[in-house]
Backbone of each chain as ProteinMPNN parsed JSONL, in Angstrom:
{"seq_chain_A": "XXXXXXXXXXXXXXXXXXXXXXXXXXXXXXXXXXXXXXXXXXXXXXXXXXXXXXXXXXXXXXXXXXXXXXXXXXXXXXXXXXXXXXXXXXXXXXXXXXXXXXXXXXXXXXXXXX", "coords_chain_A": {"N_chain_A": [[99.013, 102.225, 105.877], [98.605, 105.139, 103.896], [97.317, 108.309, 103.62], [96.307, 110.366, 100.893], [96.248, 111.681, 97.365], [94.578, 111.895, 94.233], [96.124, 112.355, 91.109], [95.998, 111.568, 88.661], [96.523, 109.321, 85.908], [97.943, 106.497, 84.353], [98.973, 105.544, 81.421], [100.192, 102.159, 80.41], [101.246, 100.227, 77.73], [103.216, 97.938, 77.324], [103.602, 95.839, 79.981], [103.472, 94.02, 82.778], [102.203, 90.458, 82.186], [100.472, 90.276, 84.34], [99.51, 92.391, 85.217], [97.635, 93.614, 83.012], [94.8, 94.162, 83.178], [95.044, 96.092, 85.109], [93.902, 98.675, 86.387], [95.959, 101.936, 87.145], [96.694, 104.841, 89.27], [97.83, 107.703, 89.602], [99.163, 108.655, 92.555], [99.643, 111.16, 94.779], [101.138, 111.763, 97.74], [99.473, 112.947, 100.932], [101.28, 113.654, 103.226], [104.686, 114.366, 103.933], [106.484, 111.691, 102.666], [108.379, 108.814, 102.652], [108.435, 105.915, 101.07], [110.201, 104.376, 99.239], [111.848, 106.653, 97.768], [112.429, 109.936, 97.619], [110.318, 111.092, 95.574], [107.839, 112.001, 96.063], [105.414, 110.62, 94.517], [103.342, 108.418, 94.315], [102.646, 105.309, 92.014], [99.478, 103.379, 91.696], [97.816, 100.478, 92.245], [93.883, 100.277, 91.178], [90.943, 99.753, 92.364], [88.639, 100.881, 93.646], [87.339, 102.293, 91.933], [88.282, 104.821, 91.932], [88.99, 108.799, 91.251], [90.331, 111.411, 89.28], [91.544, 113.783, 91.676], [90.497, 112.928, 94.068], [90.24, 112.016, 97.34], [92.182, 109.619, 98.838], [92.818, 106.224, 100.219], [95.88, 104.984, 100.581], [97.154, 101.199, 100.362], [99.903, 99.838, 101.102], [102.58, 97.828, 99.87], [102.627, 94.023, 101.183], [99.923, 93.548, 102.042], [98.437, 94.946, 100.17], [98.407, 94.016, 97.852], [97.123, 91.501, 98.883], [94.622, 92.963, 99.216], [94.233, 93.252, 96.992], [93.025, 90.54, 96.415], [94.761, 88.635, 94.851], [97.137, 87.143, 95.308], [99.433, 87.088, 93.603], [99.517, 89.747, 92.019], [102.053, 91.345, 90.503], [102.009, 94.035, 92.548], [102.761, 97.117, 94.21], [101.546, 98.796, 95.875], [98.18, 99.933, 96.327], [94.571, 101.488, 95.656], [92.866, 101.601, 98.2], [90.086, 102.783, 99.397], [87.947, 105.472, 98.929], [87.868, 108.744, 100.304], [85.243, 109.963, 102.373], [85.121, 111.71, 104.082], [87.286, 113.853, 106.188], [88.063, 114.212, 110.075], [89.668, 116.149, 111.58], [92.656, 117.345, 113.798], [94.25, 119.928, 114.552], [96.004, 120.506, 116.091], [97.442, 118.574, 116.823], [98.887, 117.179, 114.963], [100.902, 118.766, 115.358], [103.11, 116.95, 116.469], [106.039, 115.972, 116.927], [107.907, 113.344, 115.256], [106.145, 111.782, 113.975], [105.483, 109.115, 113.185], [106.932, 106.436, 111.492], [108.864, 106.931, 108.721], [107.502, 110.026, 108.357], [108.955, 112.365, 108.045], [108.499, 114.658, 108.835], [106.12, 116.932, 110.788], [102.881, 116.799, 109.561], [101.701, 117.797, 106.481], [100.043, 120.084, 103.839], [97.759, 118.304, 104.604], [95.806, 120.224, 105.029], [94.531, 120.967, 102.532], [93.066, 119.024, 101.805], [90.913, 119.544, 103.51], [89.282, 121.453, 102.448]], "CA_chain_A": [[98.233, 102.928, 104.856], [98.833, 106.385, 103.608], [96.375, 108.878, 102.789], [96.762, 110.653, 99.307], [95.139, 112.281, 96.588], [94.56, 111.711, 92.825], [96.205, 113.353, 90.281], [96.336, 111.378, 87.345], [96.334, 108.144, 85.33], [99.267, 106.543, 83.637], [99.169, 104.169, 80.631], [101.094, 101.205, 80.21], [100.364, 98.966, 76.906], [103.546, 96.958, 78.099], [103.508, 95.456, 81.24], [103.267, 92.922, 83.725], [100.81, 90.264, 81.573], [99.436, 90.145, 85.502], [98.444, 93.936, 85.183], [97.086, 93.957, 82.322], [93.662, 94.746, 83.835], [94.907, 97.005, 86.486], [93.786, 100.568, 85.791], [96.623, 102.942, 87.415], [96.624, 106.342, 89.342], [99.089, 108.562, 90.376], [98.203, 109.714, 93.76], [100.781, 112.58, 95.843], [100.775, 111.662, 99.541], [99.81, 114.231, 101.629], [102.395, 114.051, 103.692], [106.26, 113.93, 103.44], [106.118, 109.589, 102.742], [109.369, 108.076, 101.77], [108.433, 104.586, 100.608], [111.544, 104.216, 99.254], [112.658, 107.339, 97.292], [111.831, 110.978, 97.561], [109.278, 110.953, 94.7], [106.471, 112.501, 96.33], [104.059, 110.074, 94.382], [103.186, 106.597, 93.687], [101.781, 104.302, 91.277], [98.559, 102.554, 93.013], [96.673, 100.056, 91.346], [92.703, 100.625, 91.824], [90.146, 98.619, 92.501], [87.419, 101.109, 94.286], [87.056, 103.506, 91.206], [88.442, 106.398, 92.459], [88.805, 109.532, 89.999], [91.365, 112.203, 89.545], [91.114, 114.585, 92.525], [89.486, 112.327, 95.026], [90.78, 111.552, 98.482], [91.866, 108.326, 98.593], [93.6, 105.763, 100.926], [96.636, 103.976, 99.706], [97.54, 100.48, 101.354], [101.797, 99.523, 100.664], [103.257, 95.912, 100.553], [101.877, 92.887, 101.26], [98.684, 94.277, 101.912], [98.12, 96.045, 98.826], [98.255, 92.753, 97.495], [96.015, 90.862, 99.398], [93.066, 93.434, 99.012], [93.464, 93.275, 95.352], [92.54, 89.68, 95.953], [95.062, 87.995, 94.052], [98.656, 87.672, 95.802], [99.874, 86.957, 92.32], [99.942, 90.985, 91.407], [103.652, 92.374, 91.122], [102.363, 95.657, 92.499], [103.176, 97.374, 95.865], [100.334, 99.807, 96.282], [97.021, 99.287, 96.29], [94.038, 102.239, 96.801], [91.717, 100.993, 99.092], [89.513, 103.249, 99.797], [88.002, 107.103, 98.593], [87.612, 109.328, 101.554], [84.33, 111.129, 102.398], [85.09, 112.72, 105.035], [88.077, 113.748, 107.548], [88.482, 114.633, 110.708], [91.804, 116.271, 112.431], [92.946, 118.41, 115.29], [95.611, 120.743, 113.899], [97.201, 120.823, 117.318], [98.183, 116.824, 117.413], [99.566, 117.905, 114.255], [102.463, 119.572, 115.227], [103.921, 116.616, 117.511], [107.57, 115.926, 116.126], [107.87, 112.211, 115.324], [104.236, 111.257, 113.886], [105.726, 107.783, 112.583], [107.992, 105.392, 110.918], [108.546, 107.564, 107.803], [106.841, 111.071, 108.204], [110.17, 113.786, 108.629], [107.867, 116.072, 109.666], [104.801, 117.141, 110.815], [102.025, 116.46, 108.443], [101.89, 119.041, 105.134], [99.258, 120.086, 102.888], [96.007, 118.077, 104.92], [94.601, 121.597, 105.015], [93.84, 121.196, 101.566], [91.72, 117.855, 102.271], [89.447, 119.886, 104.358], [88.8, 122.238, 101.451]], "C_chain_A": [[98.566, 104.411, 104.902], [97.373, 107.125, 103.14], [97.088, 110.046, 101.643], [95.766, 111.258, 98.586], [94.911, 111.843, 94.975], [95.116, 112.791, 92.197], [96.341, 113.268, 88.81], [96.347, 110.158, 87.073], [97.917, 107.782, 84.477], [98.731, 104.528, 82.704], [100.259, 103.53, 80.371], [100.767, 100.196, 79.225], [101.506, 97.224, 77.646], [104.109, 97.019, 79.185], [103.551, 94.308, 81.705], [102.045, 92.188, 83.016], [99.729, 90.222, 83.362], [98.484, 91.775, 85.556], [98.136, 94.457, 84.175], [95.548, 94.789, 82.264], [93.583, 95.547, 84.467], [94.635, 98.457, 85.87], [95.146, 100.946, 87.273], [96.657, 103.931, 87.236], [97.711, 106.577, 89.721], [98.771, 109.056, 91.252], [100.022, 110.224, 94.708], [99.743, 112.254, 96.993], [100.008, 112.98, 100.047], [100.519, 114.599, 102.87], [103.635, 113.91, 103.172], [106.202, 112.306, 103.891], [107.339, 109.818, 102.029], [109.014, 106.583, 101.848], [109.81, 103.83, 100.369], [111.999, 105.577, 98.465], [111.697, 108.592, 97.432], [111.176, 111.444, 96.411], [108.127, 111.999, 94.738], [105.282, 112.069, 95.296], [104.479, 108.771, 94.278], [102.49, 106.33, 92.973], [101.224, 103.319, 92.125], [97.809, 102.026, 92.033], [95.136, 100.555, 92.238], [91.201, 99.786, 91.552], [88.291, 99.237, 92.83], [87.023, 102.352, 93.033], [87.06, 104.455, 91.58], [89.161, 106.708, 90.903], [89.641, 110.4, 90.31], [90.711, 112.983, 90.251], [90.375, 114.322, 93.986], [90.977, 112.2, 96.205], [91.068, 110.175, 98.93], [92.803, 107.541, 99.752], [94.777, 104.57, 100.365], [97.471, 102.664, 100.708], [99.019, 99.894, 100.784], [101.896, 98.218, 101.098], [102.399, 95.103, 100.194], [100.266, 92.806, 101.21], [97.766, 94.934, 101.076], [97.601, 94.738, 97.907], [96.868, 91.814, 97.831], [94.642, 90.963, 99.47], [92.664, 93.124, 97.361], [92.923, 91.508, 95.084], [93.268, 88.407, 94.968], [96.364, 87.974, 94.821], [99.796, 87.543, 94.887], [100.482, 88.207, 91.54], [101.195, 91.481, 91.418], [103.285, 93.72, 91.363], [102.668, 95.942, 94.123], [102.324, 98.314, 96.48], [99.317, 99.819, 95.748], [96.25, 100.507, 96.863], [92.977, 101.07, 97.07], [90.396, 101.272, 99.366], [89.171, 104.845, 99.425], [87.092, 107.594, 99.834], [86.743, 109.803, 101.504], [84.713, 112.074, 103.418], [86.653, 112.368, 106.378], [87.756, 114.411, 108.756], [89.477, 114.986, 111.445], [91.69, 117.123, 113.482], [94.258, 118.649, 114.979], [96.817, 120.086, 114.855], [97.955, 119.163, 117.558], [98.923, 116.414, 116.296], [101.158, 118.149, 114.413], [103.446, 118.407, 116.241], [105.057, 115.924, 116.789], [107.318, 113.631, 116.459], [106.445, 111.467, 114.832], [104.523, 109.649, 113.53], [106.454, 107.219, 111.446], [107.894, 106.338, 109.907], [108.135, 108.696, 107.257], [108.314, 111.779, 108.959], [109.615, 114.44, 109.261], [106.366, 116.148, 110.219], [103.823, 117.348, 109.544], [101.791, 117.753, 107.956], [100.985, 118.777, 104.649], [97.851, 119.024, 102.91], [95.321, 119.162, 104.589], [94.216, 121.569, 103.934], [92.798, 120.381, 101.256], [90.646, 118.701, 102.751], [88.407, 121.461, 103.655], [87.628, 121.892, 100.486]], "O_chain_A": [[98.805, 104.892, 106.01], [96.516, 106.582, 102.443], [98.257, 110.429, 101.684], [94.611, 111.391, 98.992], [95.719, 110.917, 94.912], [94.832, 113.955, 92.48], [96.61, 114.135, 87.979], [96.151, 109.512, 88.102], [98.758, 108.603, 84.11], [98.437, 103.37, 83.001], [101.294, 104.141, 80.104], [100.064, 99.262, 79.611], [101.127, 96.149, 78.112], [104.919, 97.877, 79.534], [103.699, 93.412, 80.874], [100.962, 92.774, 83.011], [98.501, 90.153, 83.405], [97.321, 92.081, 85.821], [98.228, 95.681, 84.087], [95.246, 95.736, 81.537], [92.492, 96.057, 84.724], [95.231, 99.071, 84.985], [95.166, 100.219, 88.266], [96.673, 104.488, 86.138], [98.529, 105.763, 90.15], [98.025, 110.024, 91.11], [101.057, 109.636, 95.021], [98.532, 112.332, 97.203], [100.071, 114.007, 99.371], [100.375, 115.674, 103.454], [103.79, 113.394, 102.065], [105.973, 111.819, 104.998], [107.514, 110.634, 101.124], [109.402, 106.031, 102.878], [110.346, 102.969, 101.067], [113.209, 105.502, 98.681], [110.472, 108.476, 97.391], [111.607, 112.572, 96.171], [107.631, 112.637, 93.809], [104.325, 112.822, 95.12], [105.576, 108.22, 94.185], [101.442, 106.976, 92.98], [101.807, 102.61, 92.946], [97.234, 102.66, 91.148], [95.075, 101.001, 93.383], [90.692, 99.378, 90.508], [87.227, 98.679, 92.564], [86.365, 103.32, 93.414], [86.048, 105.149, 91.68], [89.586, 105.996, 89.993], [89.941, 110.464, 91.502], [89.53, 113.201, 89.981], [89.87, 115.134, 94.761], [92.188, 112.265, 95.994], [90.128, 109.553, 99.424], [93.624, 108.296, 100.273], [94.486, 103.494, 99.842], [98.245, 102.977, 101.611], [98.874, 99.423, 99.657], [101.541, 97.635, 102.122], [101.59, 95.189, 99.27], [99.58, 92.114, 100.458], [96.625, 95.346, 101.283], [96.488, 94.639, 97.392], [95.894, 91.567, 97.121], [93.761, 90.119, 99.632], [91.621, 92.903, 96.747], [92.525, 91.119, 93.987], [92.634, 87.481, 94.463], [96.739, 89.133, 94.999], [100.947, 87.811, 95.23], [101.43, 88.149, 90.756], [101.506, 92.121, 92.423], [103.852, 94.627, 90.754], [102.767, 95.096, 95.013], [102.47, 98.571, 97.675], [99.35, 99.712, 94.522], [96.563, 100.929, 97.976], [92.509, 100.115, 96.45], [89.565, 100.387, 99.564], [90.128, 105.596, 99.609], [86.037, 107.117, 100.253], [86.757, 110.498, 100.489], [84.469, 113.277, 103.325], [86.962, 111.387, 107.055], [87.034, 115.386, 108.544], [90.186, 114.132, 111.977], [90.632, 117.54, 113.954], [95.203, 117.866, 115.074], [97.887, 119.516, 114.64], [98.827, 118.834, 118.364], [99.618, 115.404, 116.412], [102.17, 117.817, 113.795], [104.456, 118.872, 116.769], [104.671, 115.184, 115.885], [106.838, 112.958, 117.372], [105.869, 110.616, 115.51], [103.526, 108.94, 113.667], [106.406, 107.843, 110.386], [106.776, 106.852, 109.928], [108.187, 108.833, 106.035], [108.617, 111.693, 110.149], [110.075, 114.909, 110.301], [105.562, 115.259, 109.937], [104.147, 118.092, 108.618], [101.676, 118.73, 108.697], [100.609, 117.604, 104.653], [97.091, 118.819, 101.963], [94.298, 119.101, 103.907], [93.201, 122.264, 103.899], [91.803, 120.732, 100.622], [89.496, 118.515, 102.353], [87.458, 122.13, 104.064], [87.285, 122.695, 99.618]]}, "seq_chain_B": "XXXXXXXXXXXXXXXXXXXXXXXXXXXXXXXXXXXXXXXXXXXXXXXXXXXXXXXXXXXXXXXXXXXXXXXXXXXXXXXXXXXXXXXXXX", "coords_chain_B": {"N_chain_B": [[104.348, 101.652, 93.449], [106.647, 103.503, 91.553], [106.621, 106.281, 89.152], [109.523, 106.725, 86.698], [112.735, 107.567, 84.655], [114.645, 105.587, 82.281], [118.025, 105.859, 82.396], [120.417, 104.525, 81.947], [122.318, 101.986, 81.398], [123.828, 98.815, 83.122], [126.295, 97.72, 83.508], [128.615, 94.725, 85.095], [131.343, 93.136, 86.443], [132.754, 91.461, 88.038], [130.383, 90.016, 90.146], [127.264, 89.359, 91.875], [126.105, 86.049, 92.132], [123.555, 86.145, 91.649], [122.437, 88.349, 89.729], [123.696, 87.615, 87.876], [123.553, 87.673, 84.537], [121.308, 89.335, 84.269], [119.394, 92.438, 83.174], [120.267, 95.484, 84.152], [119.095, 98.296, 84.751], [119.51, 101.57, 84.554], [118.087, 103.837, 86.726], [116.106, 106.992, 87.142], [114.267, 108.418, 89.324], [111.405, 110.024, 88.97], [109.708, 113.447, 89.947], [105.833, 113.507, 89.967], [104.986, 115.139, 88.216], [107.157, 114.966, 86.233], [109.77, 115.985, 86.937], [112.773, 115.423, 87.135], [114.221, 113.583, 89.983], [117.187, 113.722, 92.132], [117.696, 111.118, 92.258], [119.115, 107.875, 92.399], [118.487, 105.209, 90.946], [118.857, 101.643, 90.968], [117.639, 99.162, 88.503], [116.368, 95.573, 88.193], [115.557, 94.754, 84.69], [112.469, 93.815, 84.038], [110.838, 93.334, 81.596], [111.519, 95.051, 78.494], [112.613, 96.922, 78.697], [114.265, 100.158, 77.712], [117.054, 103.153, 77.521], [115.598, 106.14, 77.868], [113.072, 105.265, 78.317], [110.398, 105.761, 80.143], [109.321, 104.606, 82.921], [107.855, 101.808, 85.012], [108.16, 101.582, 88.123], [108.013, 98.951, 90.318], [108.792, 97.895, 94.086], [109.85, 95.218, 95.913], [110.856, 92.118, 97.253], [108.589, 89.984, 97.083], [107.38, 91.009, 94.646], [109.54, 90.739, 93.276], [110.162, 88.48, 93.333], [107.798, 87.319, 91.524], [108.185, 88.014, 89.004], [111.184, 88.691, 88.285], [112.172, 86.305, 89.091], [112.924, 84.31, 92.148], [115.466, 84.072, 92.49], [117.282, 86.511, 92.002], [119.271, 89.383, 92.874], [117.932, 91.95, 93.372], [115.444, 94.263, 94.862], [113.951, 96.247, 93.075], [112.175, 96.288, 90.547], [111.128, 96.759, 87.016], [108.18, 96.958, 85.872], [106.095, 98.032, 83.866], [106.276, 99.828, 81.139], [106.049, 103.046, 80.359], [103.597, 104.65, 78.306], [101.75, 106.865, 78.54], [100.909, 109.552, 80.552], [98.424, 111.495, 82.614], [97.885, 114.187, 84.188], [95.901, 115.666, 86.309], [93.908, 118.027, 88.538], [95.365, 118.911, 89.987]], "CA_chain_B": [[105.352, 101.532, 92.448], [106.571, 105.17, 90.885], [107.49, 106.614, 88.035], [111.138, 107.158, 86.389], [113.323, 107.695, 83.61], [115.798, 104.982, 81.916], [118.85, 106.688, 82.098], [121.514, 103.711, 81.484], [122.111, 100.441, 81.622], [125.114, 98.648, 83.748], [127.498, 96.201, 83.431], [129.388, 94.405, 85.815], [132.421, 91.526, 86.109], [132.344, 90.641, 89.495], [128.863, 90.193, 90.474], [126.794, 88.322, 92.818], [125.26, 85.342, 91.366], [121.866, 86.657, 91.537], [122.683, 89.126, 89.326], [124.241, 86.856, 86.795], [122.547, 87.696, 82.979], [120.526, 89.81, 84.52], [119.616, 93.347, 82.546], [120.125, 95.985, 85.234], [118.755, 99.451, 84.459], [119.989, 102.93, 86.165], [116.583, 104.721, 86.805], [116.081, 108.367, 88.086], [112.696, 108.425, 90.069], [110.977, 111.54, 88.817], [108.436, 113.672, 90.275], [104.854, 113.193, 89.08], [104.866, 116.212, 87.396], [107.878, 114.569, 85.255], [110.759, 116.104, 86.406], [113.481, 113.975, 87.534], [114.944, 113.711, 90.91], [118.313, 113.629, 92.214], [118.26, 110.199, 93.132], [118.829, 106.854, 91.107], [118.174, 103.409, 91.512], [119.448, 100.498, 89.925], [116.468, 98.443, 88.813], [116.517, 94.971, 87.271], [114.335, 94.777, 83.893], [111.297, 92.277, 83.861], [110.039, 93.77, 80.34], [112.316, 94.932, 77.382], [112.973, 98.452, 78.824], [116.136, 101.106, 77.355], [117.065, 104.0, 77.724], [114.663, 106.662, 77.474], [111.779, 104.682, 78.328], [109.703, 105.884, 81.253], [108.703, 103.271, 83.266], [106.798, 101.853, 86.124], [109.132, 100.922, 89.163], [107.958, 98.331, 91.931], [109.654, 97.682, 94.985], [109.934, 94.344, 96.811], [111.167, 90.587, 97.301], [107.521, 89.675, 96.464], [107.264, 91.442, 93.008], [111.102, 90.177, 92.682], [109.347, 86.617, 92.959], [106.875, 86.818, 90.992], [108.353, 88.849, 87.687], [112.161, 87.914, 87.066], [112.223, 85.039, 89.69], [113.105, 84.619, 92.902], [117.209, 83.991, 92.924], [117.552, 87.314, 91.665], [119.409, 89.722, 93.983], [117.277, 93.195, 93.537], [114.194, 94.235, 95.192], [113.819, 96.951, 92.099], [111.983, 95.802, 89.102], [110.425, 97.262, 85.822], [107.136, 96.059, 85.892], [105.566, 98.535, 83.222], [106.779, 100.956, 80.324], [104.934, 104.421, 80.463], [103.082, 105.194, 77.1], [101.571, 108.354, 78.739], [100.478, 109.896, 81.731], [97.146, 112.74, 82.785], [97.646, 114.944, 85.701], [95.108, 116.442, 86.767], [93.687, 118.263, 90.176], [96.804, 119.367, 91.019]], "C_chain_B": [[105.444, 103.239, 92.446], [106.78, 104.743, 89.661], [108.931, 107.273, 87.663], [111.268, 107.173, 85.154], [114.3, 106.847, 83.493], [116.503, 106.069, 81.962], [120.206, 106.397, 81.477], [121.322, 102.789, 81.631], [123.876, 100.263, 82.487], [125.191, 97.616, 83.651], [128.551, 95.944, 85.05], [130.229, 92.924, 85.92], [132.045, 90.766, 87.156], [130.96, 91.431, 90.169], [128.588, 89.46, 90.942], [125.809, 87.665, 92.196], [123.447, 85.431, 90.807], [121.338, 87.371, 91.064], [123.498, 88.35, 87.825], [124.017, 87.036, 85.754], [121.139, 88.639, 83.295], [120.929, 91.007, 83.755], [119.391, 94.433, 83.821], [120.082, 97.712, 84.511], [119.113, 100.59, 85.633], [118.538, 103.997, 85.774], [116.64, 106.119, 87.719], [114.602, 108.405, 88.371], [112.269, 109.856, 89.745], [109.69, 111.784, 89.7], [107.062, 113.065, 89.618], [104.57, 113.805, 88.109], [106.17, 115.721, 86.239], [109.423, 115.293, 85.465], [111.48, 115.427, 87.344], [114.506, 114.715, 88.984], [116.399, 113.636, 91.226], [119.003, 111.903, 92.602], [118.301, 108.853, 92.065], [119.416, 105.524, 91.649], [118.328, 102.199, 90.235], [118.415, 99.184, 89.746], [116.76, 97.057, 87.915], [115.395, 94.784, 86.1], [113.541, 93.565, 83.444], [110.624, 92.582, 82.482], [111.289, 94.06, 79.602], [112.316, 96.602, 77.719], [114.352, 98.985, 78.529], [116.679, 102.056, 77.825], [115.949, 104.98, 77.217], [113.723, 106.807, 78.186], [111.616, 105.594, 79.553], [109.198, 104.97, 81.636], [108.763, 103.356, 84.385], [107.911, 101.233, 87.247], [109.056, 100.158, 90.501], [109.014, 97.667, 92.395], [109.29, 96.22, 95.909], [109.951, 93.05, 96.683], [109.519, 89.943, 96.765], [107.307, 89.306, 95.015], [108.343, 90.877, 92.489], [110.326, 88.825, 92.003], [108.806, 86.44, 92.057], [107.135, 86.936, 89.028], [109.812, 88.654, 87.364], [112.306, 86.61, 87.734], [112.968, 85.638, 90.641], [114.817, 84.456, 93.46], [117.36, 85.382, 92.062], [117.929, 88.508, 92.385], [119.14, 91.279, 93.774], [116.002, 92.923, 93.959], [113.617, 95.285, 94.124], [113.476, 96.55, 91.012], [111.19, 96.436, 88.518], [109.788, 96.68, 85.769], [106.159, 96.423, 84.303], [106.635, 99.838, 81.821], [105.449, 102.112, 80.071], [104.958, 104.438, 78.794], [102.68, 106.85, 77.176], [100.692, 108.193, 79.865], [99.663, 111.492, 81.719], [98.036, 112.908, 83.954], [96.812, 115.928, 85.599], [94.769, 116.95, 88.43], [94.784, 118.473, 91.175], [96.676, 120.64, 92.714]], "O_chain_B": [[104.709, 104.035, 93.03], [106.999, 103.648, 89.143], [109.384, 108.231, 88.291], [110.334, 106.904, 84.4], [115.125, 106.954, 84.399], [116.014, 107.165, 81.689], [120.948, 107.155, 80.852], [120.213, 102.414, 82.011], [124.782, 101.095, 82.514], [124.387, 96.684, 83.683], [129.015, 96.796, 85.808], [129.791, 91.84, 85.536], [131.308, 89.783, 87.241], [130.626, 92.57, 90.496], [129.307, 88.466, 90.84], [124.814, 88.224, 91.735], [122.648, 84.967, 89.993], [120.151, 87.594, 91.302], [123.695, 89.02, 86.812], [124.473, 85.961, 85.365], [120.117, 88.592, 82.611], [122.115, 91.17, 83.466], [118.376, 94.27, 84.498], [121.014, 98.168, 83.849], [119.065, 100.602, 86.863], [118.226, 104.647, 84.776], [117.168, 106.197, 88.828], [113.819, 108.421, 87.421], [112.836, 110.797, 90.301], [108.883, 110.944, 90.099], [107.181, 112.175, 88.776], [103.986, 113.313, 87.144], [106.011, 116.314, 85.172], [110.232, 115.286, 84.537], [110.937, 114.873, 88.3], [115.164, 115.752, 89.062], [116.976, 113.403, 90.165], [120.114, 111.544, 92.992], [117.599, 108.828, 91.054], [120.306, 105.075, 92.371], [117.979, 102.077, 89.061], [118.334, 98.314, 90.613], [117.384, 97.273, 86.876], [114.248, 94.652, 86.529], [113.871, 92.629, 82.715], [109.646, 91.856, 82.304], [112.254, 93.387, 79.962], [111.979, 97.4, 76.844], [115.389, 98.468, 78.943], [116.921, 101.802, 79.005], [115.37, 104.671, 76.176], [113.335, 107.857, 78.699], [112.613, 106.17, 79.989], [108.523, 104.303, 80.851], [109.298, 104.254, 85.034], [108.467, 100.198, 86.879], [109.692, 100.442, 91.516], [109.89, 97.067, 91.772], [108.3, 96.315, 96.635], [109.055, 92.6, 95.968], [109.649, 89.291, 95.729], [107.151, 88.257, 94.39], [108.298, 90.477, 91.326], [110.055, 88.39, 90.883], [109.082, 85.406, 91.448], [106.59, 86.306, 88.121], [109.99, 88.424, 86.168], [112.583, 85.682, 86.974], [113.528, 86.732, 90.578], [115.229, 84.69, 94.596], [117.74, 84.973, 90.965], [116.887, 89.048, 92.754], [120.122, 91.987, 93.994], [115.386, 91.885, 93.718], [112.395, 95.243, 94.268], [114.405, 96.353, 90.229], [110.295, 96.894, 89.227], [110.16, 95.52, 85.595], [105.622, 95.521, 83.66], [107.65, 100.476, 82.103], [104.285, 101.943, 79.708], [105.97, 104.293, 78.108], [103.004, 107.762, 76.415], [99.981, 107.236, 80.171], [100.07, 112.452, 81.064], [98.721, 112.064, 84.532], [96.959, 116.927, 84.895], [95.271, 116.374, 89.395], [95.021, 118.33, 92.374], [97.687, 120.905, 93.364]]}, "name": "protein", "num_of_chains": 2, "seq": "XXXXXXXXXXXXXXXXXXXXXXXXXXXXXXXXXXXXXXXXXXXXXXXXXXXXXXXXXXXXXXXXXXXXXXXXXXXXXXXXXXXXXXXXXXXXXXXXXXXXXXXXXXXXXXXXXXXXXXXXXXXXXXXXXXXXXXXXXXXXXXXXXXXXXXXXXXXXXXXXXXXXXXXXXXXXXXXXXXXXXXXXXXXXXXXXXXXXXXXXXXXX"}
């Protein structure tokens, strides 16, 4: 799972007749995430009514799938979840290597805690 | 999934059966903000997408399965065509 933010909505009249129902956001990681292409966003279907600007958690894959309840969906991201509240520790932050996928040390949380 | 830009379409002679009649789109993954990256991905099209189009781009043997079928040898498929997109809360 990634955490992320809202920044937008995107219509599609055609589509997948499976996502016809799906509302779609655009949510920007907040870290450097390569999924597969340097993008810096994704298309997430949504399920928990999250709203542009919210904090949200985005689950990738198989998984994404499985929450939406249907394993039928062709989508690959799924939010899960809108954040109330974080907690961090800058300093665990800066340790080189954070995981499968993150180049760097994590970017632009500080604006989460705004 | 993201968003991208049709940018071409491709042909090929010798091809791997899984790929056979298939419509294979050259996509540039753009930012969210719309402008287009350096990078481009060869997607196959599950909808009636051209050039131009903006459209929705999921990734994986799954979605392969489920949307052009599963002997098809990309994990890249057009699932959606963009009509229009908000950003907000930037």
């Amino acid at each position: 799972m990634i955490l992320g933010r809202v920044i937008g909505h995107v219509w599609a009249a055609r589509r997948d007749a499976r996502l016809q129902r799906a509302k779609l956001l655009v949510v920007r990681p907040h870290a450097i995430y390569e999924p597969a292409f340097a993008t810096r966003h994704l298309v997430a279907t949504d399920d928990v009514d999250a709203g542009v600007g919210d904090d949200v958690i985005v689950c990738l894959g198989a998984p994404a799938r499985a929450s939406l309840g249907d394993n039928n969906m062709p989508v690959d991201a799924a939010v899960l979840g809108v954040v109330d509240r974080i907690e961090w520790r800058p300093d665990a932050m800066q340790a080189p290597g954070a995981g499968p996928g993150i180049k760097r040390p994590l970017g632009g949380i500080e604006a989460v805690l705004k | 999934m993201i968003l991208g830009r049709v940018v071409g379409r491709l042909w090929a002679t010798r091809q791997a059966a899984g790929l056979t009649g298939r419509k294979m789109l050259l996509i540039r993954p753009e930012t969210a903000a719309g402008r287009e990256t350096n990078r481009l991905v060869v997607a196959v099209d599950g909808l009636a997408a051209g050039p131009g189009d903006r459209v929705i781009v999921a990734h994986g043997s799954r979605v392969r399965d489920l949307t052009v079928g599963a002997d098809v040898a990309d994990k890249d498929i057009v699932i959606g065509i963009v009509d229009g997109h908000e950003l907000k809360g930037r």
